[in-house]
ROTOR-443820 format. One record per residue (C-alpha): residue number from 1; residue in one letter; chain; y, x, z. Coordinates in nm, 3 decimals. Layout:
BEGIN
  nr rest kette       Y       X       Z
 NUM    A     A       Y       X       Z
...
***
This chain:
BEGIN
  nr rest kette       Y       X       Z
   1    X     A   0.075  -0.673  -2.540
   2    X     A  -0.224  -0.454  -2.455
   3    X     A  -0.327  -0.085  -2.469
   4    X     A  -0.658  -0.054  -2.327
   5    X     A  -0.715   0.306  -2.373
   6    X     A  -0.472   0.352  -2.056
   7    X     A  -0.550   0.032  -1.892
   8    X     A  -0.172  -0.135  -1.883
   9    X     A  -0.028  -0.456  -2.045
  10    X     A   0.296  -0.522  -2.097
  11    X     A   0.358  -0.832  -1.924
  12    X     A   0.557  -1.170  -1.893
  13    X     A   0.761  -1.154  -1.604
  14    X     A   0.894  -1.455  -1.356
  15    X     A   1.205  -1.346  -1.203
  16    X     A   1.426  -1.603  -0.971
  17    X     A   1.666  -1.837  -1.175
  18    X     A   2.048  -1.754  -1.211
  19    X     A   2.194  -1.876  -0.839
  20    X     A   1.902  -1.849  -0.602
  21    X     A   2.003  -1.602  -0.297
  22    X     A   1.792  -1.279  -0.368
  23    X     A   1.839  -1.145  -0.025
  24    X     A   1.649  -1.437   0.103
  25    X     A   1.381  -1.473  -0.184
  26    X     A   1.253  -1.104  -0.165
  27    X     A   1.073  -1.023   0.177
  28    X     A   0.897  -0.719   0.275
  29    X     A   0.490  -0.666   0.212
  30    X     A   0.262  -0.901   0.367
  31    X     A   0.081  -0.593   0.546
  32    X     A   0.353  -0.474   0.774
  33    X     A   0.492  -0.543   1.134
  34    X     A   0.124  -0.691   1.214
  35    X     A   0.189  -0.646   1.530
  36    X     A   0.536  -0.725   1.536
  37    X     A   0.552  -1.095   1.510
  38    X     A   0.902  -1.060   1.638
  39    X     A   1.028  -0.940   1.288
  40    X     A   0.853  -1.239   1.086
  41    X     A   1.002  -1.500   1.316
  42    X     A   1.374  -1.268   1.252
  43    X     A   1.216  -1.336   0.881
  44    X     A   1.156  -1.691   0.884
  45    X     A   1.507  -1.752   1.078
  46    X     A   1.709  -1.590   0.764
  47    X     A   1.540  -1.782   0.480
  48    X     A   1.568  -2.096   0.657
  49    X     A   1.489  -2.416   0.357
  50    X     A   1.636  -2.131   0.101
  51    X     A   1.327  -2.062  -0.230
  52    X     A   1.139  -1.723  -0.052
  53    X     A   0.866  -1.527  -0.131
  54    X     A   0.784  -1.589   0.238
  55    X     A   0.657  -1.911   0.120
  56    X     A   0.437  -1.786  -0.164
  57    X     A   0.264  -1.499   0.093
  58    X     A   0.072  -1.486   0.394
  59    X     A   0.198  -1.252   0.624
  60    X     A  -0.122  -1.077   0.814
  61    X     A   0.046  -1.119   1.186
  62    X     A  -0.071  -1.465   1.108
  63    X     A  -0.456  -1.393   1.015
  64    X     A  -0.671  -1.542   1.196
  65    X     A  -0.438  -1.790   1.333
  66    X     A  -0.540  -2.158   1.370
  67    X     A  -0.312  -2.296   1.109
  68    X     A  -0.451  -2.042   0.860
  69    X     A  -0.593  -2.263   0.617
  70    X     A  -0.253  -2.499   0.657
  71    X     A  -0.055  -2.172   0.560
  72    X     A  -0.267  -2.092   0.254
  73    X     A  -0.257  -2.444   0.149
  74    X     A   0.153  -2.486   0.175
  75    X     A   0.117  -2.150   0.006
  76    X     A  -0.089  -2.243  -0.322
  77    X     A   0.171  -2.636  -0.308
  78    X     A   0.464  -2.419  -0.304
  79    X     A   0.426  -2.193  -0.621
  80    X     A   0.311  -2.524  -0.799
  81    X     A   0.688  -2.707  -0.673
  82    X     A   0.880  -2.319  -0.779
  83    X     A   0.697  -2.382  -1.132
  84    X     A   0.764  -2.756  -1.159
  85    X     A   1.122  -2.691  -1.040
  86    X     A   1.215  -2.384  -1.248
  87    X     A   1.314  -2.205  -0.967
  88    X     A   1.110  -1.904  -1.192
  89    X     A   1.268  -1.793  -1.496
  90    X     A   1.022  -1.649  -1.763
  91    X     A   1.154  -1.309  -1.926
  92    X     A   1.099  -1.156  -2.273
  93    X     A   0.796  -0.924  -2.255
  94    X     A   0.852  -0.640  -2.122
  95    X     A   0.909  -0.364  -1.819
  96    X     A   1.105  -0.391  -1.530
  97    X     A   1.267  -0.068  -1.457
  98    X     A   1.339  -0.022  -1.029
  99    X     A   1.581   0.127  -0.832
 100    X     A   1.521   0.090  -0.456
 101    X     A   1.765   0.274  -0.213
 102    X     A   1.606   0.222   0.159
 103    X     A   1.774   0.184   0.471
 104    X     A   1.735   0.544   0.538
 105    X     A   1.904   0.633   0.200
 106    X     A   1.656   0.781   0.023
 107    X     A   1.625   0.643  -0.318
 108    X     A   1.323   0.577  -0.586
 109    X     A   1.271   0.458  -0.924
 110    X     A   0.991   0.220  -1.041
 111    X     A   0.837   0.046  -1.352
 112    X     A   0.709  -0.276  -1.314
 113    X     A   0.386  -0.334  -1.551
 114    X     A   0.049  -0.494  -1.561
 115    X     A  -0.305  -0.244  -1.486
 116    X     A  -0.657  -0.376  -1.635
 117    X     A  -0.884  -0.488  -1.361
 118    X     A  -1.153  -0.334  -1.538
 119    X     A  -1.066   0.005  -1.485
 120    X     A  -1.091  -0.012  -1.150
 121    X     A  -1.343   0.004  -0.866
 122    X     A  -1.282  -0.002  -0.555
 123    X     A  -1.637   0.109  -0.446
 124    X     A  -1.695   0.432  -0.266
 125    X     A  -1.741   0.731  -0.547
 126    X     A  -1.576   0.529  -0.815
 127    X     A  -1.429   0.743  -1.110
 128    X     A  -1.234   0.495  -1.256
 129    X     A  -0.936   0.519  -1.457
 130    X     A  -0.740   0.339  -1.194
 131    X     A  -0.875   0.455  -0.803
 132    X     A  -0.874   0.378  -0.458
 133    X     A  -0.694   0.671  -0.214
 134    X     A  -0.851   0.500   0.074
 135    X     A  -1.140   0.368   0.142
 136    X     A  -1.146  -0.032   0.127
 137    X     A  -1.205  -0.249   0.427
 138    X     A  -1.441  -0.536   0.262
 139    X     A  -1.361  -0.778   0.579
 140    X     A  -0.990  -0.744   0.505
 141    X     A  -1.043  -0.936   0.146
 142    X     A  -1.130  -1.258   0.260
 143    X     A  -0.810  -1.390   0.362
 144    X     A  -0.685  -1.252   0.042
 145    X     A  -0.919  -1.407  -0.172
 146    X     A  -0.868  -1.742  -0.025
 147    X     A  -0.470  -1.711  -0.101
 148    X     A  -0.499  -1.609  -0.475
 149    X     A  -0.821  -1.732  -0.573
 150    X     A  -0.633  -2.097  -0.639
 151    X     A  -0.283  -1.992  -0.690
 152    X     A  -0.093  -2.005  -1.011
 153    X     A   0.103  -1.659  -0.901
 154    X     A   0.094  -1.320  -0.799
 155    X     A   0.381  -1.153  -0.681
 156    X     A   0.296  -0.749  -0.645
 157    X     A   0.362  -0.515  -0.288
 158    X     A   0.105  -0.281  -0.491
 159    X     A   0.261   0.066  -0.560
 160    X     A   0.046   0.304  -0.834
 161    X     A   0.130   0.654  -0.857
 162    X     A   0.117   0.875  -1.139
 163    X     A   0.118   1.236  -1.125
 164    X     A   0.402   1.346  -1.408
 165    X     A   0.573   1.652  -1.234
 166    X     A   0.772   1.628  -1.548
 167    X     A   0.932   1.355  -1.516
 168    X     A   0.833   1.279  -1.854
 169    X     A   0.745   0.845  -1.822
 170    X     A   0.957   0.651  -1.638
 171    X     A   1.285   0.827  -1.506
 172    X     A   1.352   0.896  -1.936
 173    X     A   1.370   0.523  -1.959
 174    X     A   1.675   0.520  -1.681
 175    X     A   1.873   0.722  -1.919
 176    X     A   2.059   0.441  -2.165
 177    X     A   2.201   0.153  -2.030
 178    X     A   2.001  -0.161  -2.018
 179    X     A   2.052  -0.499  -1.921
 180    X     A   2.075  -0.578  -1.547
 181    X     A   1.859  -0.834  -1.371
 182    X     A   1.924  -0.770  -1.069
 183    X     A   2.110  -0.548  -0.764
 184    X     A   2.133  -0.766  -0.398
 185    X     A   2.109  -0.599  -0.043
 186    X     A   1.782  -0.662   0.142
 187    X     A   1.730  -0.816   0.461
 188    X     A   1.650  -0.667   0.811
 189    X     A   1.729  -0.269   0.701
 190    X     A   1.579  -0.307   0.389
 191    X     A   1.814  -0.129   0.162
 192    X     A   1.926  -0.242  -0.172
 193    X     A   1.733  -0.284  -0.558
 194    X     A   1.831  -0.302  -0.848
 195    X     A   1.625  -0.389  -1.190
 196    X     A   1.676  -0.359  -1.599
 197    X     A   1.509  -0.515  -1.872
 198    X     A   1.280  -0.254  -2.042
 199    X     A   1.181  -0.475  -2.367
 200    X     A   1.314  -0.298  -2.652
 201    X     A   0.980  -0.152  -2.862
 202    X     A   1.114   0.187  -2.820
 203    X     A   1.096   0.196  -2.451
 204    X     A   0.750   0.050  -2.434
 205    X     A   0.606   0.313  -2.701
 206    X     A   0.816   0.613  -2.496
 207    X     A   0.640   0.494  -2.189
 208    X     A   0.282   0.426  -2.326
 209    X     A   0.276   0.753  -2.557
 210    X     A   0.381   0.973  -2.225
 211    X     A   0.123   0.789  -1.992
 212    X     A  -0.151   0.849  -2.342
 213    X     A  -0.049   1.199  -2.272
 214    X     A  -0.113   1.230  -1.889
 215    X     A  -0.454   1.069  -1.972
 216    X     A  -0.612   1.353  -2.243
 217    X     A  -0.906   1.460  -2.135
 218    X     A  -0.797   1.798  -2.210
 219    X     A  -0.448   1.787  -1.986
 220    X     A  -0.606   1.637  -1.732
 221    X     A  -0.879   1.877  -1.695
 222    X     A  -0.631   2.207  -1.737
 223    X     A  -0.378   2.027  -1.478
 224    X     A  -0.677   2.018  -1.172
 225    X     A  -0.933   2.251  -1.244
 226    X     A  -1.192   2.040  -1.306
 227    X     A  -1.493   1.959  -1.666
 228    X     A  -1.664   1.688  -1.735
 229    X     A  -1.470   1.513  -1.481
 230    X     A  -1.368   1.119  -1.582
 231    X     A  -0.972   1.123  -1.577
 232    X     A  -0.764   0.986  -1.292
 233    X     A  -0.446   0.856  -1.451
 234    X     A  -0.338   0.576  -1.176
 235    X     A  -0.356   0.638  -0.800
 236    X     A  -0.347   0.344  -0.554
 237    X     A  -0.040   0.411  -0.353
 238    X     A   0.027   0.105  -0.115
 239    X     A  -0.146  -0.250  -0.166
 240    X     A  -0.503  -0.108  -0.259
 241    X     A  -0.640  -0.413  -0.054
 242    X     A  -0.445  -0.695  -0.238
 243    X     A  -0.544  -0.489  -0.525
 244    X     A  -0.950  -0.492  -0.472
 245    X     A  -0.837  -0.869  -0.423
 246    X     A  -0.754  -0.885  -0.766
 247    X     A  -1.045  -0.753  -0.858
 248    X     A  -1.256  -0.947  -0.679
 249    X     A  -1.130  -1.260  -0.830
 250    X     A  -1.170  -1.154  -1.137
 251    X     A  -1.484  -1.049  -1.139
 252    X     A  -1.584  -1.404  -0.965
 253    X     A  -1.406  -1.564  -1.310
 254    X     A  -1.634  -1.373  -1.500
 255    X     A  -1.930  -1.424  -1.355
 256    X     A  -1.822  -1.829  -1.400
 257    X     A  -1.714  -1.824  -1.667
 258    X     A  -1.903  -2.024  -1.985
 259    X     A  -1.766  -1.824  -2.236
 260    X     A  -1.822  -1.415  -2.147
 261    X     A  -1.616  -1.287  -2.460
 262    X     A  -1.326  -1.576  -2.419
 263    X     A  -1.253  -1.538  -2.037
 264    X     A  -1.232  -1.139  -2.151
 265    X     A  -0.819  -1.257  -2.258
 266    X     A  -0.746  -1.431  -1.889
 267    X     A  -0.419  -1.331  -1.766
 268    X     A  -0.647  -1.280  -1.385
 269    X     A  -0.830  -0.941  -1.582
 270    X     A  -0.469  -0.772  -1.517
 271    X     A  -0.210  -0.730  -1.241
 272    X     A   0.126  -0.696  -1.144
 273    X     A   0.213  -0.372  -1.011
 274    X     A   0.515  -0.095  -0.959
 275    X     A   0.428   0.234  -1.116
 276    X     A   0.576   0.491  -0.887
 277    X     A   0.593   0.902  -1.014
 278    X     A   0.461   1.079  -0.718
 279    X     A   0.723   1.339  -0.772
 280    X     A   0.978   1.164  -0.756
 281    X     A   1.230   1.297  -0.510
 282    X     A   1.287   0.985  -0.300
 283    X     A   0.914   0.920  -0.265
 284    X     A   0.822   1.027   0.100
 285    X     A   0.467   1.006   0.202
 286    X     A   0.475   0.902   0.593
 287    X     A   0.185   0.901   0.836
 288    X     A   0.063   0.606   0.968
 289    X     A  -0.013   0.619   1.335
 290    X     A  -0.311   0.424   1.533
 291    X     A  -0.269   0.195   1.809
 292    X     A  -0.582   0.064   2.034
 293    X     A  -0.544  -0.216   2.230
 294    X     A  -0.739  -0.312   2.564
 295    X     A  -0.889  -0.001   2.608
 296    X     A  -0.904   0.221   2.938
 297    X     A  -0.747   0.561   2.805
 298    X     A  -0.974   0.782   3.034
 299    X     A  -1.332   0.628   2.944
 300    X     A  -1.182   0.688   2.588
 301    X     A  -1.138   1.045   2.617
 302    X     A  -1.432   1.132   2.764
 303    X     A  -1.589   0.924   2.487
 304    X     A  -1.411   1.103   2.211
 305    X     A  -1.504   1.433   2.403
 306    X     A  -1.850   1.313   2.416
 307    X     A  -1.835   1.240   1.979
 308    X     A  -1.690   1.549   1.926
 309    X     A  -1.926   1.748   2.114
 310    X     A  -2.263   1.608   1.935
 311    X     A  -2.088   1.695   1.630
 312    X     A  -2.015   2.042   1.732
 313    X     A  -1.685   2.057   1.781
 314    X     A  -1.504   2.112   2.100
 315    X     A  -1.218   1.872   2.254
 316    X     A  -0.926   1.994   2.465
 317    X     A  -0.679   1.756   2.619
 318    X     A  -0.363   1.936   2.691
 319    X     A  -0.094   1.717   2.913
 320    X     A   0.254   1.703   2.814
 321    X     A   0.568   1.630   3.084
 322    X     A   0.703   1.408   2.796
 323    X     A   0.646   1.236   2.446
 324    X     A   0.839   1.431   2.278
 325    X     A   0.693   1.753   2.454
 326    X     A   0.383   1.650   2.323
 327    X     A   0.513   1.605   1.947
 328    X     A   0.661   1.983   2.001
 329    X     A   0.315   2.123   2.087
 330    X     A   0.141   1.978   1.889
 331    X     A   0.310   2.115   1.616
 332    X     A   0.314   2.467   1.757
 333    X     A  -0.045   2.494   1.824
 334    X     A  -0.165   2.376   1.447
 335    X     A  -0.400   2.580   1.294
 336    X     A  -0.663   2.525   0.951
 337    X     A  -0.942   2.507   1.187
 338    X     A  -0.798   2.274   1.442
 339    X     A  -0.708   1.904   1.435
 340    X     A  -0.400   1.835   1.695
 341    X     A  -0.310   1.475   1.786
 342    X     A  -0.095   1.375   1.970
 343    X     A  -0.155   1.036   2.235
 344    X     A   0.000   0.823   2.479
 345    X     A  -0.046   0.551   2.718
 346    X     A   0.156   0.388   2.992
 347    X     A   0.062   0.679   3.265
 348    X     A   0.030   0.976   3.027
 349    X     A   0.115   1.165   2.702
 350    X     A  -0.012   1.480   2.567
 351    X     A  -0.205   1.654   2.299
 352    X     A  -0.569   1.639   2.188
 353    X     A  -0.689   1.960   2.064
 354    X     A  -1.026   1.951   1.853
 355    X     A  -1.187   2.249   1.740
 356    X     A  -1.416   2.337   1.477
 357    X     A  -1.403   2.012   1.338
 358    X     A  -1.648   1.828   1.154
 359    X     A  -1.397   1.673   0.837
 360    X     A  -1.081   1.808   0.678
 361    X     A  -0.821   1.556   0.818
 362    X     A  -0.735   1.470   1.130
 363    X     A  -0.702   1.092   1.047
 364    X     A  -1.045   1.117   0.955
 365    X     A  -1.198   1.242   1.283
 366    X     A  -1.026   1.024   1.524
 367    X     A  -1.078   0.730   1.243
 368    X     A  -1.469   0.790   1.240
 369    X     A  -1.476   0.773   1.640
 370    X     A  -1.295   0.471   1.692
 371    X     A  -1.445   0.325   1.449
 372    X     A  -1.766   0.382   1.640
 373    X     A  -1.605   0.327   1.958
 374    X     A  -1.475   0.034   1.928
 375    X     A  -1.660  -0.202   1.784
 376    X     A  -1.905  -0.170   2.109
 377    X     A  -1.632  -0.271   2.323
 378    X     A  -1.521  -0.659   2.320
 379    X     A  -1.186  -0.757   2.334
 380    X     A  -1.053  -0.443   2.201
 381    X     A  -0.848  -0.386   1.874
 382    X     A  -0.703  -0.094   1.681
 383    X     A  -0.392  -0.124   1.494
 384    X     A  -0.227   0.082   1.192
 385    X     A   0.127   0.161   1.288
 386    X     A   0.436   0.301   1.089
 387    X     A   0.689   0.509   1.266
 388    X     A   0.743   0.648   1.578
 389    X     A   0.932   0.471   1.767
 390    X     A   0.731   0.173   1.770
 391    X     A   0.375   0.382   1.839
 392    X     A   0.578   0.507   2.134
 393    X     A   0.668   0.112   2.250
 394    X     A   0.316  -0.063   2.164
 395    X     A   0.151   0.264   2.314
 396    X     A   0.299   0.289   2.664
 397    X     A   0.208  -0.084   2.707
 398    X     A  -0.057  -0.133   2.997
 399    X     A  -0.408  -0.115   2.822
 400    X     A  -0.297   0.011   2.491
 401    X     A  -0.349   0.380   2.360
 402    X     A  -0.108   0.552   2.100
 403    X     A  -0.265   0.816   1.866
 404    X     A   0.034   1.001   1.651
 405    X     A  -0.095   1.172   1.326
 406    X     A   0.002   1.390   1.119
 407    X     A   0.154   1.318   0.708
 408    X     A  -0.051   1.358   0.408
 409    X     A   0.110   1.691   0.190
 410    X     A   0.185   1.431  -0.117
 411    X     A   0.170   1.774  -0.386
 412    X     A  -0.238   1.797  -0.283
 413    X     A  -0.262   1.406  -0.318
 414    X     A  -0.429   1.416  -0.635
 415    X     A  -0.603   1.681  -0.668
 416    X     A  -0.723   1.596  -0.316
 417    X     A  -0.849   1.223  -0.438
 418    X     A  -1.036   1.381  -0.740
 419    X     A  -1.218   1.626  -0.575
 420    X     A  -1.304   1.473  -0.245
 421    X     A  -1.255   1.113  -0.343
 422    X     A  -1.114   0.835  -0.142
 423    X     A  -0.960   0.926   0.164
 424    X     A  -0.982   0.744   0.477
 425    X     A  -0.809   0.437   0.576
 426    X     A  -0.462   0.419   0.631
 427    X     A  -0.437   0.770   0.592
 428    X     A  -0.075   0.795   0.495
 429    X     A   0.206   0.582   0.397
 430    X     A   0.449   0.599   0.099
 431    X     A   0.800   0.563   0.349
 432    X     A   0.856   0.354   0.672
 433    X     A   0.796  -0.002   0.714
 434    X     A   1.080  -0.107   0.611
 435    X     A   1.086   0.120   0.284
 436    X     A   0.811  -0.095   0.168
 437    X     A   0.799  -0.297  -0.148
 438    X     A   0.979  -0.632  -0.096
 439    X     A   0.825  -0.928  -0.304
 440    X     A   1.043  -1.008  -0.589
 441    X     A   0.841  -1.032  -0.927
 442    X     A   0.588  -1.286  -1.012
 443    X     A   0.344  -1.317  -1.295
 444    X     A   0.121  -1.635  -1.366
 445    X     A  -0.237  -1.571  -1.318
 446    X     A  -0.362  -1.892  -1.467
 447    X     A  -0.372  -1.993  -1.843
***
């Protein structure tokens, strides 16, 4: 069931049959602890020979590892023996509805449903219906490509906000009782879900009249300011990358395809994600921290120093007696006009203090230098890192440099995005690691 005009299906959802251990079938995105191999081997020693998503995703710690190819392979085998086995269920069309209380005990609600592929665009200045926050690594959609480009499944980490500050889609449809699917604990601090069949006809209209509503042309132009600007109804929020996948593959099938108008009804031209309400009250938008690796931490300052200065802008490193003396500056010398990050390596912590700066973000500054940086030195490596306590243990390790960053105000998020348009890489993050999406739906992506 398609409505076009807002870019969603309502699909046909694969859900684990009746005895298969949940706890052990849902793991966390495949884009987390990539640096951490640690928690995927704490991962693979819980699901043991039990059915688990781990077997139908490639975790990234593993890119680029020489059994790659053997991983994807096992990968596309295994969704083929799930099918044959009926270890998936099919549902009646419909939502899911989510309920996902995290380890930290914050709590947020979700509605799982399919977004058109061709209302998005993942390239820079796109004014799609459905848009990138961030700008999209190209090199990073290889590895993805090569997983789903043969497999029979997709199983969603992809997170799509809306902006409804009243409440007006999906928390309505948590008000009557529906049918349980599902409610199981999830491993390593995870938290707990829950799901509910959404099928009945008066759900789905309540849902795709109040999302018809966010998209008029009219509200949407009142709510931000803006004329003759295209409307913005769904924001990536988390998975843009496996998301670009998605399209990528599809747009490959099209350009294949014999039959231009037929290939138009593929189940590939949509995908599986969880629309999120970015108001919702247990939504926390985190900041995601940088880690480089190998690199001497004085020949980087001056370098940064050096950057900043040809731009204009002035760089003062202030030194604190402690980490958390740093984090405590930092955020008492913040000003409009001045970027403060904090840093630490194994022999020093402190504060970098850039004035006049060139862009509006902080992320963005220190992202455009070591982007430059970087790539001119071999054997180095910069990592995207959630929460603070492991930035402090992977940045106090001999070679490495920690960069902590500030969070994203979520209430400018949109209005941010369509004015400005994507913003940097890993510029924020909707909750910890571990308040991530954890695979659980699937969808066939094959006739």
């Amino acid at each position: 069931m398609n409505f076009a005009q807002i870019g969603l299906q309502i699909p046909t959802i694969l859900l684990p049959r009746t005895g298969t251990d949940l706890t052990r079938w849902a793991v966390v995105a495949c884009d987390q602890y990539t640096s951490q191999p640690d928690y995927w081997r704490q991962v693979e020693n819980r699901v043991g020979e039990a059915p688990s998503t781990l077997r139908l995703v490639l975790p990234e710690v593993y890119l680029g590892a020489s059994d790659e190819a053997q991983r994807i392979a096992a990968i596309q085998e295994t969704m083929c023996r799930y099918l044959a086995r009926d270890i998936l269920a099919p549902q009646p069309l419909g939502f899911v509805l989510v309920e996902r209380e995290t380890g930290r005990g914050r709590s947020r609600k979700g509605l799982i449903a399919a977004l058109d592929l061709e209302h998005y665009d993942y390239r820079a200045g796109a004014k799609t219906l459905i848009r990138p926050t961030e700008g999209t690594i190209l090199e990073r959609l290889p590895p993805r490509m090569r997983v789903r480009e043969n497999a029979l499944l997709e199983l969603p980490h992809v997170m799509v906000l809306i902006d409804d500050p009243d409440r007006t889609v999906i928390e309505p449809l948590f008000a009557e009782p529906q049918e349980r699917l599902y409610d199981f604990p999830l491993m390593l601090n995870g938290g707990r879900v829950r799901g509910w069949r959404a099928s009945h006809p008066l759900l789905v209209q309540w849902a795709v009249e109040h999302l018809t509503r966010l998209a008029d042309p009219a509200v949407f132009a009142g709510r931000y300011g803006v004329t003759d600007e295209p409307v913005l109804l769904y924001a990536m929020g988390d998975g843009n990358h496996s998301f670009a996948t998605a399209k990528t593959v599809w747009e490959n099938l099209k350009r294949a395809a014999p039959d231009p108008a037929a290939i138009m009804n593929h189940p590939a031209r949509h995908a599986l994600v969880e629309l999120v309400n970015l108001h919702d009250p247990g939504l926390e938008f985190e900041a995601i921290h940088r880690v480089a690796f190998e690199v001497g931490a004085d020949r980087l300052l001056a370098a940064l120093g050096a950057f900043l200065a040809a731009q204009g802008s002035v760089l003062t490193v202030l030194d604190a007696a402690s980490w958390d003396a740093a984090r405590r500056t930092r955020s008492e010398i913040q000003h409009p006009d001045r970027h403060t990050i904090g840093f630490l390596n194994r022999d020093r912590c402190g504060v970098l203090v850039i004035e006049r700066p060139r862009l509006t973000l902080p992320v963005a500054t220190l992202q455009a230098f070591l982007d430059q940086y970087l790539k001119d030195q071999p054997g180095t490596r910069l990592d995207y890192i959630h929460g603070e306590e492991v930035l402090e243990q992977l940045g106090r390790q001999p070679g490495n440099v920690g960069f902590y960053l500030p969070a994203l105000a979520k209430n400018d998020f949109f209005r941010t995005v369509i004015r400005d348009g994507a913003l940097p890489r890993k510029t924020f993050s909707m909750g910890e690691a571990d308040e991530k999406r954890f695979y659980l739906e699937c969808r066939r992506i094959v006739p």
